[in-house]
Structures are given as C-alpha cells and as structure tokens.
N, C-alpha and C positions, 0 to 999 in steps of 0.2 A: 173366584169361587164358582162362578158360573161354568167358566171351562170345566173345570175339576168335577163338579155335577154331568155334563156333559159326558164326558168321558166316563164317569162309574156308570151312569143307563146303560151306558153305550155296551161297555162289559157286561153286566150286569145281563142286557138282551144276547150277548153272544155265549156268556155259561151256559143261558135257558138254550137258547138254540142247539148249545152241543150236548145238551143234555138229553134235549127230545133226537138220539141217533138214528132212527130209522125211518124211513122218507113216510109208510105209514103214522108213525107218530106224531112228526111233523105234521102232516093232512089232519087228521082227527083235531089237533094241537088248536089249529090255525083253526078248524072250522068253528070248534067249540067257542074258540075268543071271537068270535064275529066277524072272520073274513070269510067273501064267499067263497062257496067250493073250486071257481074257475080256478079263481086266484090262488088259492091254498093250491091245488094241485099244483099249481106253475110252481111255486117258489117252495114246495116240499120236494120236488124235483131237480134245483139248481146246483148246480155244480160249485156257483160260487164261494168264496172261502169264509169261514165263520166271521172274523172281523167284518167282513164286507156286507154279510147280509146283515150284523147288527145295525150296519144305518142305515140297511134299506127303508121305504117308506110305508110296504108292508107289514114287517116287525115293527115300526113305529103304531103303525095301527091297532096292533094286536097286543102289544105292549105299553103301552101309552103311561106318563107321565102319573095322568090319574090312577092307574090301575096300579102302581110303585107306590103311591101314594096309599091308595088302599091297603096294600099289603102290608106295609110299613115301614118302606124305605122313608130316612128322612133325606130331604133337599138341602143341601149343604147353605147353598144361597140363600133359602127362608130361611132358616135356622142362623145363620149369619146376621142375616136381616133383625129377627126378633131378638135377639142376645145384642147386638150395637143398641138398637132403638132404648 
C-alpha cells in the first residue's frame, strides 16, 4: 500500500505540474506555495521531463503530503490502516 500511495502523489504532483504550462505559471505557482523566488525561477525554468520533476525535492516542498491531505486526497495506507485496526 505504501508504494501504491507513493506512486499516486507522485502522479498526482506531475498532472499539477503539467497543468501550470507556462514557465510564468510555474514561477507565481511555486512562489505562492512557499518556495523562495530563487528557487522557483530555477525549477520554473527546467527542462527536465514531467515525471522527473514530480520527485524532485522542490515539488515535494511545495506539494507536500500535508497539503494532499488538506485538499482531500485520502492515504491509501492510513485508510488501510484504520479499516484492518
């Protein structure tokens, strides 16, 4: 289950990402979530391919676990957890 969790964030950050298409979007996107402006320019810039930046440590940042959780993804492993228990 864990992996399986794993792997939907991981999606999950790479739809948001091709979603925000314009490297401005990106910039604003990033800045808003609380990464600093250095860093958002850099990685609003990168070349690298969608999957890739989903697990960067950036996107991790800015996307975080908690913030999935707020929105209203559930965790397949909690919810695992509390239905066996």
């Amino acid at each position: 289950m864990q992996q399986l969790d794993e792997w939907t964030r991981r999606r999950i950050r790479m739809v948001t990402w091709k979603r925000w298409k314009r490297v401005r979007t990106r910039f604003e996107n990033l800045k808003r979530l609380g990464v600093s402006e250095e860093q958002a320019w850099m990685w609003a810039n990168t070349r690298n391919g969608y999957w890739r930046i989903a697990n960067s440590p950036i996107l991790h940042l800015a996307l975080s676990n908690e913030r999935f959780r707020r929105m209203g993804y559930l965790s397949f492993s909690d919810y695992y957890s509390s239905v066996k228990a």
